[in-house]
N, C-alpha and C positions, 0 to 999 in steps of 0.2 A: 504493500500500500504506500505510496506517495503522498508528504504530507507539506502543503505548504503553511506559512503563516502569514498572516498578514493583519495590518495597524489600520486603526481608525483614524481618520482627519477631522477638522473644525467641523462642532455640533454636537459630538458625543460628549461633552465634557458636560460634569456634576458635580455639584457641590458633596463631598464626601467620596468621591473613587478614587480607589488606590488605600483606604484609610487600615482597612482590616486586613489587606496586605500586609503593609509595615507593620501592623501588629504581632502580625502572624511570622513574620517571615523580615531577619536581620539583615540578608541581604535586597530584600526588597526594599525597609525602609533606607539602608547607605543609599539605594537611587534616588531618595527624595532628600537625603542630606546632601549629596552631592550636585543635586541641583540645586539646592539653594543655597551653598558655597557657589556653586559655578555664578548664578546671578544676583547676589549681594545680598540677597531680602529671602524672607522666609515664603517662597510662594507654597508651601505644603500648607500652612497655616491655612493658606487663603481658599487654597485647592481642599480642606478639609472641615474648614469651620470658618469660609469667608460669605460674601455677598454673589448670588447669581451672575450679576449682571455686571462685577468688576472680572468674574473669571471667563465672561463671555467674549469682554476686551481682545481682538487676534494676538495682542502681546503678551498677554499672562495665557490664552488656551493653548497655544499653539506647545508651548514648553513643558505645560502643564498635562497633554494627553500624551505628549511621549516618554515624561515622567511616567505614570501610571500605565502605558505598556511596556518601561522598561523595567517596572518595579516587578509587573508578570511573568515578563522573560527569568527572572531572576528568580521567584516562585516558584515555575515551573523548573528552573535549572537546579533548586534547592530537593526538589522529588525527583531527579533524576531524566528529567525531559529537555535533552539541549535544543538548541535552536539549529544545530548542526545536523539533528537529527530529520529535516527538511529537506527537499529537493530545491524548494526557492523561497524568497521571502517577497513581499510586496506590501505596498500600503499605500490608503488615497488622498492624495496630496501631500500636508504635512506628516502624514501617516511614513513615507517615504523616509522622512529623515528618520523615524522611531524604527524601518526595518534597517536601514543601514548603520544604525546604533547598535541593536540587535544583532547583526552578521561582521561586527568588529571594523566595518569600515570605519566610522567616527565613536568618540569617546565622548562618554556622557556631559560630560561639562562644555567640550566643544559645542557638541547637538542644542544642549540646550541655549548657550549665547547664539547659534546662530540659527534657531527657531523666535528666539527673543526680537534680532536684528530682521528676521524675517516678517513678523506682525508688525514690526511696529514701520518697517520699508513697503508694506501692503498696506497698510492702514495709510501714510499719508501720503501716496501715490495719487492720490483723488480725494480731490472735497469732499465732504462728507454729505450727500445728499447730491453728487453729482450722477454717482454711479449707482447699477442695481443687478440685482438676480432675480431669473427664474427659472422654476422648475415646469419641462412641459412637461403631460402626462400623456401616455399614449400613442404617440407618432413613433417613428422609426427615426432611425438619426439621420436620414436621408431628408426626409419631411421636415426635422428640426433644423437643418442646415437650409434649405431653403427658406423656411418660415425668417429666420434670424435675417438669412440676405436680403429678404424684401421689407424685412421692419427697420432694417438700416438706415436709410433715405441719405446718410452723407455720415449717419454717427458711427461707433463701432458698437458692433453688435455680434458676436460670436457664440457657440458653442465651447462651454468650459468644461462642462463633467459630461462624457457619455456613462452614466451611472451601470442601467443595465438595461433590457431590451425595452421596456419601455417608460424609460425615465432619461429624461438627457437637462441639464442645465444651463441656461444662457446666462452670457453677461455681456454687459456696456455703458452705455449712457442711460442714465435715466428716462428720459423719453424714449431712447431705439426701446429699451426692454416694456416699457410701459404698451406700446406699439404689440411686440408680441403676446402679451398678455389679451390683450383685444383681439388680435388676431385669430389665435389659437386654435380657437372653438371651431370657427368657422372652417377653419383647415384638416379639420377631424381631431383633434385632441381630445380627450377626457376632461383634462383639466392642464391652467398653466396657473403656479403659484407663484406670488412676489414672497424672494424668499429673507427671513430675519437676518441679513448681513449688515457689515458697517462701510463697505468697499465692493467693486466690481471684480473680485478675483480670477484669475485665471485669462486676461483677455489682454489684448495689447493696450489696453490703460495702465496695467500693470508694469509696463517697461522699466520706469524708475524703479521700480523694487527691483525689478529683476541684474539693474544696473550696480545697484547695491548689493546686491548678495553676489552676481562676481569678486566685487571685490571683497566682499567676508570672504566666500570660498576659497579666494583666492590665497588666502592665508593658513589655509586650515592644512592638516596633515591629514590626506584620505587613503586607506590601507584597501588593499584587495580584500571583498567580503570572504567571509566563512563559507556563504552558503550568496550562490546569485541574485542578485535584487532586478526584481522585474522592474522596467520605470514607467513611470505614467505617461511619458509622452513616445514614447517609443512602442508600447505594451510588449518588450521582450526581455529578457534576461540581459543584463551587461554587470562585467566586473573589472574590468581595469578601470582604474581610480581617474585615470583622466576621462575620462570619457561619463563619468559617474558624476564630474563635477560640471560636465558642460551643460548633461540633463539638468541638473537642479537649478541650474541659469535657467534654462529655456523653462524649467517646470512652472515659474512663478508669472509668464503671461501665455504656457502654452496650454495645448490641451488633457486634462485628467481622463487619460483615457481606460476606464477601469472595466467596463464589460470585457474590451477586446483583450487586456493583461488578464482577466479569470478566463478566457476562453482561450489564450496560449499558454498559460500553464495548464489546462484541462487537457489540451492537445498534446503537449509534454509529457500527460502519465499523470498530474496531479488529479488523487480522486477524493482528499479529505483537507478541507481547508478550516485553519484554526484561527479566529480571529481576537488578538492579545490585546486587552486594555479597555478602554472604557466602552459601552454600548454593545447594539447588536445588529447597527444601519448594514456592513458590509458583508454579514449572515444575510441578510436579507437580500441584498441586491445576488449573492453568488447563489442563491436559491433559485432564483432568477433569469440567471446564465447561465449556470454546469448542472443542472436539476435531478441529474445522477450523482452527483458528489455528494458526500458526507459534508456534514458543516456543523461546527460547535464556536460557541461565544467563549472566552475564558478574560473574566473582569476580577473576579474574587477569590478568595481562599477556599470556597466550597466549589468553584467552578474547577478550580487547580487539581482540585480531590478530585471532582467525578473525572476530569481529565486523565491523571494519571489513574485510577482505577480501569 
């Protein structure tokens, strides 16, 4: 059996996950001390007994759910189940940096300043209330990429998550996306939702971020994975480290492309995909896609259990 793993991105974060971890488990909670050495302030506090809507912030979530799947990794490696024991690793969006945390490419403290550098180069890449998202419901990504080019009129307007067969995510300007949301229906959709963001992620308004995180990257020591990390914008396995670093440039205004990475490692052999860290979104969307695959959430200490049982 062929087991991949893979991380949550922005949205699954909660107030309290990762808590019973660290309790449970000594090398789970050093990931939460180490990340808050790595970024000066105690964001476990915040991430455990803070306010909703300051850990919803992209600069405290982003650092904060790859805390919380790196505290599982650890968990699980504390019972006997390494990360090695995978044919690949993956994750959606910032989900990405928590698998190549995970497969020894980057070091916790690294990941986390430049998940930090990462929200906070996404966050003010665009006015606040310039940009937006949505989620269509129902079309094929064929139908969503055209719906997106004709709500454009001169804005951007793109395709940012192809989620799974029939969930795909736009972003742009605020009017192009407002435009699709009206559109939608009419197009055949189920439904298109405006979705709870602070920023147009994943689109060429994002360039400044992505300008910035070169140059963090660009500093960083990236080591060949353990185990291959599928990337989002490519949907295939790569492990040489340069080539690891040019994805996560391109990853911050390109496309999340995640049905077609669970349908290439499905094609690869993978038939049971474990999803480490907070939530249970990317359980669901690989339901979705490989519908023959095994699928299991692992967020807590009794998830860890029935896992390793």
């Amino acid at each position: 059996m062929s087991r991949a793993f893979v991380f949550p991105g922005q949205g699954a974060q909660t107030i309290g996950m990762g808590r019973d971890l660290a309790e449970a488990y000594p090398a789970a909670k050093a990931v939460f001390d180490e990340v808050d050495e790595a970024l000066g302030e105690r964001l476990s506090a915040l991430i455990w007994d803070g306010e909703a809507d300051r850990l919803t912030l992209t600069e405290n979530a982003q650092p904060a759910l790859m805390a919380t799947s790196m505290a599982t990794v650890r968990a699980l490696g504390a019972e006997g189940v390494a990360i090695t024991d995978a044919s690949f690793v993956a994750g959606h969006s910032l989900g990405e940096y928590s698998a190549l945390c995970a497969a020894g490419a980057l070091g916790v403290a690294d990941t986390a300043r430049l998940l930090r550098l990462r929200g906070r180069a996404m966050q003010s890449a665009v006015p606040v209330g310039d940009g937006a998202m949505a989620a269509v419901l129902g079309l094929d990504i064929d139908a969503v990429e055209a719906l997106a080019a004709d709500a454009a009129e001169g804005d951007v307007c793109e395709v940012a998550n192809e989620n799974d067969p029939a969930q795909t995510v736009v972003s742009g300007s605020k009017a192009a996306i407002d435009r699709v949301i009206a559109m939608a229906k009419e197009r055949g959709a189920k439904r298109a939702l405006p979705l709870p963001v602070s920023a147009p992620f994943h689109c060429a308004l994002m360039q400044p971020a992505a300008d910035a995180m070169a140059d963090a990257l660009g500093q960083v020591e990236i080591s060949t994975p353990n185990v291959p990390v599928v990337a989002n914008v490519v949907a295939e396995a790569v492990s040489d480290p340069e080539r690891i670093r040019e994805l996560l440039v391109e990853q911050v205004a390109g496309r999340v492309r995640w049905r077609s990475s669970v349908e290439w490692m499905a094609a690869n052999g993978v038939t049971q995909f474990w999803e480490v860290g907070a939530g249970k979104a990317l359980t669901g969307m690989i339901r979705r896609i490989a519908k023959d695959a095994e699928t299991r959430a692992i967020g807590t200490s009794a998830d860890v259990a029935d896992a390793v049982a």
